[in-house]
N, C-alpha and C positions, 0 to 999 in steps of 0.2 A: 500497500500500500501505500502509499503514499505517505505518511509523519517521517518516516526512517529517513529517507531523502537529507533531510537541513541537520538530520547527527552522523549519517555515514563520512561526511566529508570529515567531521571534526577528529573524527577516529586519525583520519589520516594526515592531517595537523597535527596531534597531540604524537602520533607513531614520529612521525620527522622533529616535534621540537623537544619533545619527553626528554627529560631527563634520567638516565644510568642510575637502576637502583634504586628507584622511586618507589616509596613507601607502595603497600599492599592496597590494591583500590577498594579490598572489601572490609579494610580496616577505617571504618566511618564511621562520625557522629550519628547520632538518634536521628536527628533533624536531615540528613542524608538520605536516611533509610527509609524516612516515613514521605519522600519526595520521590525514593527509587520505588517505593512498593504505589504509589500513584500509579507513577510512568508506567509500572508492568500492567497492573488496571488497565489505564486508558487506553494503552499498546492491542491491548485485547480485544478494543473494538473493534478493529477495522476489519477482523474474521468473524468477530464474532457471532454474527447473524447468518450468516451463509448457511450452516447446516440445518436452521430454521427455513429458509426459504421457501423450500414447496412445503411444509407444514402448516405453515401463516397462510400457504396460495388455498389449502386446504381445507383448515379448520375457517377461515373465515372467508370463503368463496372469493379469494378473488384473481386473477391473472395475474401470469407469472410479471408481465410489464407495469401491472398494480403493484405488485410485491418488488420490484427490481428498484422500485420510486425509495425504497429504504436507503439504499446507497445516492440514488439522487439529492435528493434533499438533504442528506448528512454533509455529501462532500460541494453540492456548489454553496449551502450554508456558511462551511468553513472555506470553501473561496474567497468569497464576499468578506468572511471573516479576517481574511488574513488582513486586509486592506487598516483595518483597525483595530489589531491587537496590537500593534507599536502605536499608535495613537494615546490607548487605553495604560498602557502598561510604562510608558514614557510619564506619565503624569498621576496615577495610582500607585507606581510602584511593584514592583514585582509579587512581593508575596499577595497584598492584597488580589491583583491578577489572576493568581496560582487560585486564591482560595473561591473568586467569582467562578471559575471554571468550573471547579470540582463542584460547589454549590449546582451548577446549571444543570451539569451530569446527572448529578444523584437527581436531582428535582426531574428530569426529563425522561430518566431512564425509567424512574419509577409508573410515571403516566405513560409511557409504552407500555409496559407490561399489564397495568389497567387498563389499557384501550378494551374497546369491544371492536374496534374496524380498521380496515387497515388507511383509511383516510386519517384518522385520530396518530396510529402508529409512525403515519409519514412523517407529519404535524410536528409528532414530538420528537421522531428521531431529529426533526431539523434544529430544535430548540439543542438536542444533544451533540450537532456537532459545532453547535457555538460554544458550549461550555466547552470540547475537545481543543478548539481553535486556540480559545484564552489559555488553557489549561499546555501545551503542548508547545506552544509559541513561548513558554518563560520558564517551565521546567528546569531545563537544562542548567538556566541563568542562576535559580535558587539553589542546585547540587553545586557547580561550581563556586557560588560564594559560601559553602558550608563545609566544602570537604576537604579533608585531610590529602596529604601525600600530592598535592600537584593536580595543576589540569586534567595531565594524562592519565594518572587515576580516576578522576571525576569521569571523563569520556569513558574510559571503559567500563567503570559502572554503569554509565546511561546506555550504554550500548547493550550492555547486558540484558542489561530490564527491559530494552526497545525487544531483543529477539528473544527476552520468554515469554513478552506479552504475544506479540506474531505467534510463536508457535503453540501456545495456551488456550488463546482466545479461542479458534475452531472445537477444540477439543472440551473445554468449557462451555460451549455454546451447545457442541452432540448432546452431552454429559446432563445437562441443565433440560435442553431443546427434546431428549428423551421422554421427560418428565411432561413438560408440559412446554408448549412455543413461549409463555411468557415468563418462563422460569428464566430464561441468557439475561432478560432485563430486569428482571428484580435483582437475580444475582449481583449483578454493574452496580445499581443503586446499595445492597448491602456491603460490597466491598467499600466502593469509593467515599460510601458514610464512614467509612473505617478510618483513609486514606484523609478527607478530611479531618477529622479529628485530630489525628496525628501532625497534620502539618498545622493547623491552631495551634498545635500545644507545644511540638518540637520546634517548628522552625521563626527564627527572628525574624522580626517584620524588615522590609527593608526599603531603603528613601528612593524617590523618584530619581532617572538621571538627569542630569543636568539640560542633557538637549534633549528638545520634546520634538517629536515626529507627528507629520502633516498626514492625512490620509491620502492627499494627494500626491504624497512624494512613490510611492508606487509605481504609478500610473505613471507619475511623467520622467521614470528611470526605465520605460519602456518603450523611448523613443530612441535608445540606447540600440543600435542594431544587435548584437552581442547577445544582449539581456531576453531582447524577443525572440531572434533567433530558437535560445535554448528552451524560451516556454514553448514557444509554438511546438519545438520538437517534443516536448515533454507532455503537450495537450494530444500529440496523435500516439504518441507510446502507450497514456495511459488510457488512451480509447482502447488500445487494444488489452491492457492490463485489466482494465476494470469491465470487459466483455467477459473473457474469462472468470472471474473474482465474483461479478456479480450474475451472471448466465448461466456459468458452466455445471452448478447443481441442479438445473432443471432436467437436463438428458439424461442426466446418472441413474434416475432414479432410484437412488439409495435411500435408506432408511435415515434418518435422524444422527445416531449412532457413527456410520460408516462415513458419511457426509461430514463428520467432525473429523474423523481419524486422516481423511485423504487431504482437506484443507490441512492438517497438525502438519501433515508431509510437506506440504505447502508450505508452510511458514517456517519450518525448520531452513529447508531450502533457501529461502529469502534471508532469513538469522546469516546463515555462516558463507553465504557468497557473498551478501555485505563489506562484512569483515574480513572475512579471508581471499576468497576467490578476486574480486572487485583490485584489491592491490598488485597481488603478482599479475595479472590480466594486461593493469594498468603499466608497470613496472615492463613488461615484454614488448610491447606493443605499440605503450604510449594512448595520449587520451582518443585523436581522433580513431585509430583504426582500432581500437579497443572499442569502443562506440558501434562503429558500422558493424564489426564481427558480430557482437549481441545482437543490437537491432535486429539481424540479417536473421542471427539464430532464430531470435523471440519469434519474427515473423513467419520463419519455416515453423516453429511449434503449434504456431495458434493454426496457420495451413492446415496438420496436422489433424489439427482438433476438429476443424469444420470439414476436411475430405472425410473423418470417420468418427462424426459424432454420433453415429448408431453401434459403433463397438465400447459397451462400456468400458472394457478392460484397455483400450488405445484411447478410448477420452478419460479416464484416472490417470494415465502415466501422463500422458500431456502436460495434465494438469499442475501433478506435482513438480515433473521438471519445469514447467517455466518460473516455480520460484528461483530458480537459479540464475536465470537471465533477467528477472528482475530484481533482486540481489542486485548484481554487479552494476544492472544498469542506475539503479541508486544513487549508489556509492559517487560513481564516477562521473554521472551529471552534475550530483548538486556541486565537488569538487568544482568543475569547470564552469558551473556559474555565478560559485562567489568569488573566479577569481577572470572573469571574464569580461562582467558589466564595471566598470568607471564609476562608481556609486557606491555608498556606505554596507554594508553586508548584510543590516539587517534589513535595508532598502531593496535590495537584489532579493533575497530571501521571501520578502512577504511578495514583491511582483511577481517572481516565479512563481510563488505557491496561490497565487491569484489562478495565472495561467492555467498549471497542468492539473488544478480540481476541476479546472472548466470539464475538460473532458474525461475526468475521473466520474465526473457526476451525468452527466450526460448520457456517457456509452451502454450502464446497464439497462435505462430503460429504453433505447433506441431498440436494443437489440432483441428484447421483449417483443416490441412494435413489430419488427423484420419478421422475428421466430411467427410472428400470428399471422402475417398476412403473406408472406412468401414459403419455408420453410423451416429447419432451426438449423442447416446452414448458412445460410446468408451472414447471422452479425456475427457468424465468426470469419468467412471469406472478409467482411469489411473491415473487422479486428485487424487482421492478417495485413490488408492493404493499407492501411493506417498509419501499424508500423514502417512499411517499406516507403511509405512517402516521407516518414519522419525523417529515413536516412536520407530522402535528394535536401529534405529543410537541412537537417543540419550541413550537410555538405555546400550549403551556399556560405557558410563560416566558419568553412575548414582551418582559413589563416588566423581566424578568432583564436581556433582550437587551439592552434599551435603558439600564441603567444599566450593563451593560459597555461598551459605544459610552461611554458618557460618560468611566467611568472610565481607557479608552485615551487620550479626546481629551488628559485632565487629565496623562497621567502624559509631560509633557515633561522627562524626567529627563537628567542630564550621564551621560556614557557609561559611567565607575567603576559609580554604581550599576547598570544593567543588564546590566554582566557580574554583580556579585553576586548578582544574582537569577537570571538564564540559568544561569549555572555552575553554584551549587545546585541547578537546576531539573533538569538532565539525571541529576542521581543518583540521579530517584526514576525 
């Protein structure tokens, strides 16, 4: 999904500036821990409903393209959202930030789970991923000002907690989604009650910064060819990402249960080619053709998916492998877009993530739309084609590419500055 993107880079910031022999990153304060056990929380949504899917289309009659509006409304919510959570968070202060989010979450999650329709469940998932937006946009800001051992400590905690939430949340959701469809959302609402509490009580408030961010500044760091460039590419990748993610449990027809264990696969996937795969990838290859080889891959997967989405057993492997290719491709975009746009990081940060919810949120019901009036290949042929136009977009700023690669090789910075740019950076 999409959150991982704005912390796979930092991984690789904190890998190049970290310091030899830096304290243990799971050696943290209370006030750390009760900010990491959030992130795994919140991390958990973005699967967490998928094994729900056809059960929601079920129990409360309605279309898979009615049911797919879950992911809609969450992700262009938090589109819109990015635009002023550095507005909000610039002038409140981080923790307060931290604790509206978590507030909105539990409040929204819980009226999901109440609904009786899926128009009510839309409604409120949308209110839930404005609390996700606030919540996930300064995270990272409040671990890094509490934690022991150095930046690079702090990143690899957050890193950690991003990919046990990914690979949790599915499994959580079967687990829950067994029981009952609105068990995944009470569940969210009984954790992140927890999650708050904890951060009221562990973690220090903290002062606004000193520059206050425009809602407009976004917007007009998208006249930046660079900065567009990389969303547009990143709006047609995650057409094809969030076709899959939000589609691909309707063919399966699996039970609740099994629909949980194949997204876990899923998420796992995504967790360790983040981190791991995503580097040496980069490292071989370098960022442009690192870039095109996934694209190219992803888009040969999702192919895959739409020539035989009537083999279950060839649409489950699909499925699971393309966490892999979304993985790296994470990692290795949001890298070359905070060092590619001419603009403050967390300016770049929130336009991108303006951008590629557009068509995170879009694609699952689109392709609902297609499955009903053509057949239920179609929105994955379109998935497929989406990505491969992403490669000619980005390829119109191949020499962007390359002077990001440089500007990464150059910025061998001491670890101080790159919390001061990371920690800003999550507020937009």
């Amino acid at each position: 999904m999409t959150d991982s993107e704005d912390t796979s880079a930092t991984v690789q910031e904190a890998a190049h500036g970290g310091a030899p022999g830096a304290v243990s990153p799971f050696r943290q304060p209370k006030a750390v821990w009760a900010v990491a056990f959030a992130c795994v929380i919140s991390f958990m949504g973005i699967g967490l409903v998928d094994p729900i899917l056809p059960a929601l289309a079920d129990g409360l009659r309605a279309s898979p393209s009615q049911v797919t509006l879950l992911f809609t409304s969450y992700l262009v919510v938090t589109a819109v959202a990015m635009l002023f959570t550095g507005f909000v968070s610039s002038r409140i202060g981080a923790k307060r930030t931290l604790v509206a989010g978590l507030i909105l979450i539990v409040a929204f999650s819980a009226l999901a789970g109440a609904s009786g329709s899926i128009a009510g469940i839309v409604g409120f998932r949308a209110g839930w991923g404005l609390g996700n937006a606030l919540f996930i946009a300064t995270s990272l800001a409040v671990i890094v000002g509490s934690a022991s051992g150095g930046f690079a400590g702090a990143i690899i905690l957050y890193e950690t907690a991003l990919g046990i939430g990914i690979a949790i949340g599915p499994l959580l959701g079967g687990e829950l989604g067994g029981i009952s469809w609105r068990g995944p959302f009470f569940g969210v609402a009984v954790l992140m009650a927890l999650a708050l509490v904890a951060t009221l009580t562990l973690v220090q408030p903290t002062p606004p910064p000193a520059h206050r961010t425009s809602v407009l500044d976004p917007l007009r760091a998208l006249r930046h060819r660079g900065l567009l460039t990389m969303g547009l590419t990143a709006l047609l990748y995650n057409w094809g990402f969030f076709t899959v993610l939000g589609y691909a449990p309707f063919p399966m027809h699996l039970g609740t249960h099994q629909l949980g264990y194949v997204f876990t696969g899923w998420g796992v996937l995504v967790a360790v080619f983040a981190v791991f795969g995503a580097p040496r990838l980069q490292a071989r290859l370098g960022i442009a053709r690192a870039l095109y080889l996934n694209l190219a891959l992803f888009a040969v997967d999702i192919a895959v998916i739409a020539a035989f989405t009537d083999s279950r057993t060839t649409l489950i492997v699909a499925v699971i492998v393309s966490g892999a290719f979304i993985g790296i491709n994470n990692t290795i975009t949001t890298q070359a877009v905070m060092t590619v746009a001419p603009v403050e990081r967390p300016v770049a940060s929130a336009a991108y993530g303006f951008v590629r919810f557009i068509g995170g949120g879009l694609a699952p019901y689109a392709a609902g739309k297609l499955a009903e009036h053509y057949t239920v290949h179609v929105p994955f042929w379109l998935g497929s084609g989406a990505v491969l136009v992403a490669i000619g977009v980005l390829a119109t700023g191949h020499s962007l590419l390359a002077d990001a690669e440089r500007t990464q090789q150059a910025e061998v910075r001491p670890p101080a500055e790159h919390t001061g740019d990371r920690t800003v950076a999550q507020g937009g």
